[in-house]
Structures are given as structure tokens and as C-alpha cells.
C-alpha positions in Angstrom: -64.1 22.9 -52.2 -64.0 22.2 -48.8 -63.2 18.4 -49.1 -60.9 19.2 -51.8 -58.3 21.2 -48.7 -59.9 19.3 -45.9 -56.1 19.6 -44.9 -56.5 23.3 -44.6 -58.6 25.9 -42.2 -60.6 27.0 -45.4 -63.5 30.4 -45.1 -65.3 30.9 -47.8 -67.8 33.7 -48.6 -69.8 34.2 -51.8 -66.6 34.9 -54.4 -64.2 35.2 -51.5 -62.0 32.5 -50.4 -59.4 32.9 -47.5 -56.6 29.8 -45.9 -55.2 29.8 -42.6 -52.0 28.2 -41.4 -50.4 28.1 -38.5 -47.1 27.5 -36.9 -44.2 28.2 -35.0 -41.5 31.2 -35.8 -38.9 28.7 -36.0 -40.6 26.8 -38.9 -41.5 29.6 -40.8 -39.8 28.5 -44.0 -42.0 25.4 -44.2 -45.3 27.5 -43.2 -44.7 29.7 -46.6 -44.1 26.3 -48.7 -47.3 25.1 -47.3 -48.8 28.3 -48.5 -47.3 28.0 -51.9 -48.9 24.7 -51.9 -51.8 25.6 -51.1 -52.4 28.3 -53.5 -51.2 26.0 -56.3 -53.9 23.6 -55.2 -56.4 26.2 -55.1 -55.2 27.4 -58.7 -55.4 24.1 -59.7 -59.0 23.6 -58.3 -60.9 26.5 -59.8 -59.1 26.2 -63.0 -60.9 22.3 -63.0 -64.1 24.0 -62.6 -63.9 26.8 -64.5 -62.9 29.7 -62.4 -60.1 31.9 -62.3 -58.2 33.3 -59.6 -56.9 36.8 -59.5 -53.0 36.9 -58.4 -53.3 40.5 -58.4 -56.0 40.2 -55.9 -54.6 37.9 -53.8 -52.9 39.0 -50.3 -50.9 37.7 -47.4 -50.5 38.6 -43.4 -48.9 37.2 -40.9 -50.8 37.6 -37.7 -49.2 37.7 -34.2 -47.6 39.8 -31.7 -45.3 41.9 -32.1 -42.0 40.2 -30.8 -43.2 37.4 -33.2 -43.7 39.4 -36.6 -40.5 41.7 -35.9 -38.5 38.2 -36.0 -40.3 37.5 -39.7 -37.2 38.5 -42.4 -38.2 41.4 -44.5 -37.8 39.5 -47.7 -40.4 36.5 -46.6 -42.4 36.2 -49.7 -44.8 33.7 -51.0 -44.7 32.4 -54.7 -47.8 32.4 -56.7 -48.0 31.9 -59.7 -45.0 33.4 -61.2 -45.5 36.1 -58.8 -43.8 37.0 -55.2 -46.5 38.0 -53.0 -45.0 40.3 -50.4 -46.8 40.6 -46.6 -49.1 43.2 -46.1 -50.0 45.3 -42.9 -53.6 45.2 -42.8 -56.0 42.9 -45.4 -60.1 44.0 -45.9 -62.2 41.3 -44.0 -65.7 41.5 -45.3 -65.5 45.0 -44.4 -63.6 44.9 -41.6 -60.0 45.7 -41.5 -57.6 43.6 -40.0 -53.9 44.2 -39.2 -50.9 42.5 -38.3 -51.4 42.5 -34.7 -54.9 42.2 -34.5 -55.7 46.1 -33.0 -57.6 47.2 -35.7 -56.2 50.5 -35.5 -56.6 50.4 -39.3 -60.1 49.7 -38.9 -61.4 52.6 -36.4 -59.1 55.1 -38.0 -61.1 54.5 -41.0 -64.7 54.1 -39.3 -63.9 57.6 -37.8 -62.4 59.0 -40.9 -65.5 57.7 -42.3 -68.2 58.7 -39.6 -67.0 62.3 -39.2 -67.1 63.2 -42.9 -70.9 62.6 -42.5 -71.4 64.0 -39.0 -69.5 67.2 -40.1 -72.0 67.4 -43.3 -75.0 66.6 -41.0 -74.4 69.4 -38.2 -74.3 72.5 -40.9 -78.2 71.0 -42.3 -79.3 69.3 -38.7 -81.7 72.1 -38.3 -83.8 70.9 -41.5 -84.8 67.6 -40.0 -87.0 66.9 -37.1 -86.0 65.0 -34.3 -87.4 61.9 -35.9 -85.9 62.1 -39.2 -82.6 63.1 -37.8 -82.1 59.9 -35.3 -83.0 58.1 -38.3 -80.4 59.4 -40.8 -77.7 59.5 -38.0 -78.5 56.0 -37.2 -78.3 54.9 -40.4 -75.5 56.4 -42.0 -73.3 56.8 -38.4 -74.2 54.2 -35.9 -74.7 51.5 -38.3 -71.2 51.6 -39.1 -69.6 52.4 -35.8 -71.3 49.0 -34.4 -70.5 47.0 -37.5 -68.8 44.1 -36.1 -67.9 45.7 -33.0 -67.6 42.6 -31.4 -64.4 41.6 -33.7 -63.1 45.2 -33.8 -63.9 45.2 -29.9 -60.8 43.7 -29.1 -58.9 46.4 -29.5 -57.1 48.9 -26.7 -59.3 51.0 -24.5 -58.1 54.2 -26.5 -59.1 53.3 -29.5 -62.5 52.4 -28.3 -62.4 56.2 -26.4 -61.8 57.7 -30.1 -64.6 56.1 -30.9 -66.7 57.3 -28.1 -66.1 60.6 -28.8 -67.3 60.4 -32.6 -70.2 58.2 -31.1 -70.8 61.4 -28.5 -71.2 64.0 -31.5 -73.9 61.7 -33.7 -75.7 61.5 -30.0 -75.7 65.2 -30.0 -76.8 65.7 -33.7 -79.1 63.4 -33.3 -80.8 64.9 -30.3 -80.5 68.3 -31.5 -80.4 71.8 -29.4 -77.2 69.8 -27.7 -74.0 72.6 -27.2 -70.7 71.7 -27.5 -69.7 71.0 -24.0 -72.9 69.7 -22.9 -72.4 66.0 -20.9 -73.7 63.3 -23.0 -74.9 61.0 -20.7 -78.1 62.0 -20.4 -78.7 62.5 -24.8 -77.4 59.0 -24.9 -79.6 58.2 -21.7 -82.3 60.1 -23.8 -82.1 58.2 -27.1 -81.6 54.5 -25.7 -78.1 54.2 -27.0 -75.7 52.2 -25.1 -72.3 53.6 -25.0 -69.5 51.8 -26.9 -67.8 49.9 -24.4 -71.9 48.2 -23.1 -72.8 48.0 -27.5 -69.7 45.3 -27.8 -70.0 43.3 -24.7 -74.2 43.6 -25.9 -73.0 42.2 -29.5 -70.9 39.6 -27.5 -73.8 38.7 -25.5 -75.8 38.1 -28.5 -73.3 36.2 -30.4 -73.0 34.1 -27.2 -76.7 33.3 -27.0 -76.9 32.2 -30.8 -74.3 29.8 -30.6 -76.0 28.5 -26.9 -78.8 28.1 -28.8 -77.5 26.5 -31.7 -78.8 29.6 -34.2 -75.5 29.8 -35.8 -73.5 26.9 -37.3 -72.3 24.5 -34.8 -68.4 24.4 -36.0 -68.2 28.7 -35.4 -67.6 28.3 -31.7 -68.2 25.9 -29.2 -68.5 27.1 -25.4 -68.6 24.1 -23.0 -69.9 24.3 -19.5 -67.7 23.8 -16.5 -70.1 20.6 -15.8 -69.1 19.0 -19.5 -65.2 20.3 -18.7 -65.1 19.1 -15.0 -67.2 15.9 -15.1 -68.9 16.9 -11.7 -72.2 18.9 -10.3 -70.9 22.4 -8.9 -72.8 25.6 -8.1 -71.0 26.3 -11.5 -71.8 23.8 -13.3 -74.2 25.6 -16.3 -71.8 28.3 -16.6 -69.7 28.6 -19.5 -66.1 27.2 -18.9 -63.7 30.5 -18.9 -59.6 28.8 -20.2 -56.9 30.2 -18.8 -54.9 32.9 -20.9 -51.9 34.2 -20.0 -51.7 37.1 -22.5 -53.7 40.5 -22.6 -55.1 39.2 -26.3 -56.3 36.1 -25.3 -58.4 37.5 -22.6 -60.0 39.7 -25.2 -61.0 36.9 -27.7 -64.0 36.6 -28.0 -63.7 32.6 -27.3 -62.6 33.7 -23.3 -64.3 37.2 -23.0 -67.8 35.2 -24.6 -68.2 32.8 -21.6 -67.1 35.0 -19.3 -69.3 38.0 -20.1 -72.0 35.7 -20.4 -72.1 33.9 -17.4 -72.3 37.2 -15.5 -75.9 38.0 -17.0 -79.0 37.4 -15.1 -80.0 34.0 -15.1 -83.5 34.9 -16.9 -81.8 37.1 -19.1 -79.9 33.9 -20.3 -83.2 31.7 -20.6 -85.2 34.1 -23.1 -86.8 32.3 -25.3 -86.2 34.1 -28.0 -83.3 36.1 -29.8 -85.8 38.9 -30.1 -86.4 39.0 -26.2 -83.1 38.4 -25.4 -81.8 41.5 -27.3 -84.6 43.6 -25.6 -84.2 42.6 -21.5 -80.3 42.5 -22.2 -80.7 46.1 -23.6 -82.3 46.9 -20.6 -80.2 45.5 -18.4 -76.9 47.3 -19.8 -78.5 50.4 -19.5 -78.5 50.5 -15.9 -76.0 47.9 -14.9 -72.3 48.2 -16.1 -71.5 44.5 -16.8 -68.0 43.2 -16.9 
């Protein structure tokens, strides 16, 4: 399928199958005719091979800032067909919900909603686990899905990431056990190894980093070239990881500027593990007693 829209940004995954465009405000008339296109061709495709495609499944967003999607006209729709497929707000992601402006408010309002039901059902029986059994159920069924893609959902404003702090603070404190209400939980996290949520995403985005360094992930995800390959001469800099120049709040976050320029504060032996299963264990070690930027 790919070299059938070679013309398109085209992500597939398993039964999933998801085009980008892009373009200016200004053109926005010929950006939804290319997307009517394209679904046609892509109707036309699987029909050829013997596959459907839902219409009732199928969604739009426009993705932007807010000055740009406030300009979009209310009525913008996209034919499919027969069918006018109106804009949504937020679309699911492989489980990760992502809206219009790319805060994922969407997403940790329903993390938390999702955490706290089973926090709230895990303090009334807490007292019939040990401490053992208890980390492991809280990490399971509450961290797991607080870190889920934390990297992506990372980008998002520093009170969204305190909200989820605090539901991160109460598994620490179930988890631990004996903890009071207003008891500091530095030292619980301190106790149980966990790094707090701000050090988990930049420790994800170090990771993510690494793979694609060492060529452990497909080549075509990211690429991060070093200010030697961007500058064409030997500095002091010259391994690091070329930082571009954003000039909006956003761009800084993404994780193609925010990437290099987490990564090339690590420690330079931190950076050479030889492994992905070292790396993850000195970097955890690291972030818990350095605060990394």
C-alpha cells in the first residue's frame, strides 16, 4: 500500500491506516480535495484487494494552533463516500488521545479519570496485600498506564503534567503502604525507585533517543544529525546532536528539538552503553540524583 500513495505521508498499523497532509490556511479548500482524493484512492485500493473500509469509522482533525484552527469555517467537511465527514476535537491514536492542538488534555483527563477509579478501589483493600504484591498490582494496573507514551503525551503544559503528579503521588503512597495523607512523597518515591513524572518523560525521551542513535528502530522514524554532519567542521560540539531553531513554545517540545537537546546533556558514558539494557539502568540512575534539563 505504501507505493500505491507514495504521494501521501501514509502510517499504517495492523488494521489501522492513517494519511497526513499538510498545508497552508490559505489553501485550505485544495487540502480537503486532496483528502477526498485520497480517501477515494484508498477506497479504491482495498476494494481491489478485497478489503473494506468503514466510513463510519473513519475520522478527520485538523492539527495546529489555535489562531490557525479558529480561522478553519465551521462547515469544512470532507466527502467520503457519499458521506460528509465533519472535523473532530480529539481522534484515538493507538491508545493515545490526540486533540486539535496537540495538548492532550483529552488524553490525561482520561489517564486520571482512569487511574483514580483503580487507586480509589485499591486504598479501601491495600491492607490485604503485602508490600510486594501491592507495588506489583499498583504498577501494573496504575503506572503502566500513566507512563504509556509519556514521551508523546509529554508535550503537554506543566499543569497537566502536575495533575498527573499528584495521581502518580497517591499510587506511590498505596504502594508503599502505612503512608498518611499529608506525608511528603519524596522520600516513598525515593524509597520505591520511581522517577517522578517530569524525570520518567525526559528518561523515555532519552531512550527513544538512544534507539534511533543506534539504529534499533527504523531508520525513516527520526533522524538526529550531529552538529559535525550539519556544520561540515570539527568543534568541541561536533558529536552532539544538532538542536534547530524553533521559534514557538511547541516546537521546542517536539520531541525532534527537545530529543537532541536532552540528549546531549547526558554523561558521555551514559551515551556509549553498549546496550539498551544498560543504558536504561545507569540513565535511571542518573535521573535519580541529577535533575536533567
Amino acid at each position: 500500500m505504501a507505493k500505491a500513495f507514495s504521494k501521501y505521508l501514509l502510517i499504517q498499523y495492523a488494521d489501522d491506516s492513517q494519511i497526513l497532509l499538510s498545508g497552508k490556511i490559505n489553501d485550505l479548500q485544495d487540502l480537503l480535495n486532496q483528502a477526498e482524493i485520497a480517501l477515494k484512492e484508498a477506497k479504491t485500493y482495498f476494494q481491489v484487494n478485497g478489503l473494506n473500509v468503514n466510513v463510519n469509522k473513519t475520522q478527520c482533525i485538523f492539527i495546529g494552533s489555535r489562531q490557525l484552527i479558529n480561522k478553519i469555517p465551521s462547515n469544512a467537511t470532507i466527502l467520503f463516500d457519499e458521506t460528509h465527514i465533519k472535523p473532530s476535537q480529539t481522534v484515538k491514536n493507538l491508545g493515545v488521545l490526540m486533540d486539535q492542538y496537540m495538548l492532550f488534555d483529552h488524553h490525561i483527563n482520561h489517564v486520571i479519570k482512569k487511574v483514580n477509579g483503580v487507586l480509589f478501589f485499591l486504598n479501601r483493600i491495600k491492607d490485604r496485600f503485602d508490600k510486594t504484591s501491592r507495588l506489583t498490582v499498583v504498577e501494573s494496573l496504575v503506572l503502566s498506564v500513566i507512563n504509556y507514551c509519556s514521551k508523546i503525551w509529554g508535550m503537554t503544559t506543566k499543569e497537566q503534567i502536575d495533575r498527573v503528579q499528584k495521581a502518580q503521588n497517591f499510587a506511590a503512597k498505596i504502594a508503599y503502604g502505612g503512608a498518611r495523607k499529608y506525608d511528603h512523597v519524596t522520600p516513598i518515591l525515593k524509597e520505591l525507585q520511581w522517577m517522578n513524572i517530569e524525570t520518567k518523560i525526559l528518561f523515555d525521551l532519552c531512550l527513544f533517543v538512544y534507539k534511533i542513535c543506534n539504529h534499533l528502530v527504523p531508520d525513516w522514524l527520526f533522524k538526529f544529525p550531529t552538529v559535525g554532519d550539519v556544520q561540515g567542521r570539527p568543534t568541541r560540539q561536533s558529536s552532539d546532536l544538532f538542536v534547530r531553531r524553533t521559534t514557538t513554545d511547541m516546537g521546542a517540545k517536539s520531541i525532534s528539538i527537545k530529543g537532541p537537546r536532552v540528549w546531549n546533556n547526558i554523561p558521555t558514558n551514559i551515551k556509549n552503553a553498549p546496550s539498551s539494557k544498560l543504558f536504561k539502568k545507569i540513565l535511571k540512575s542518573y535521573l535519580l540524583e541529577n535533575k536533567l534539563q
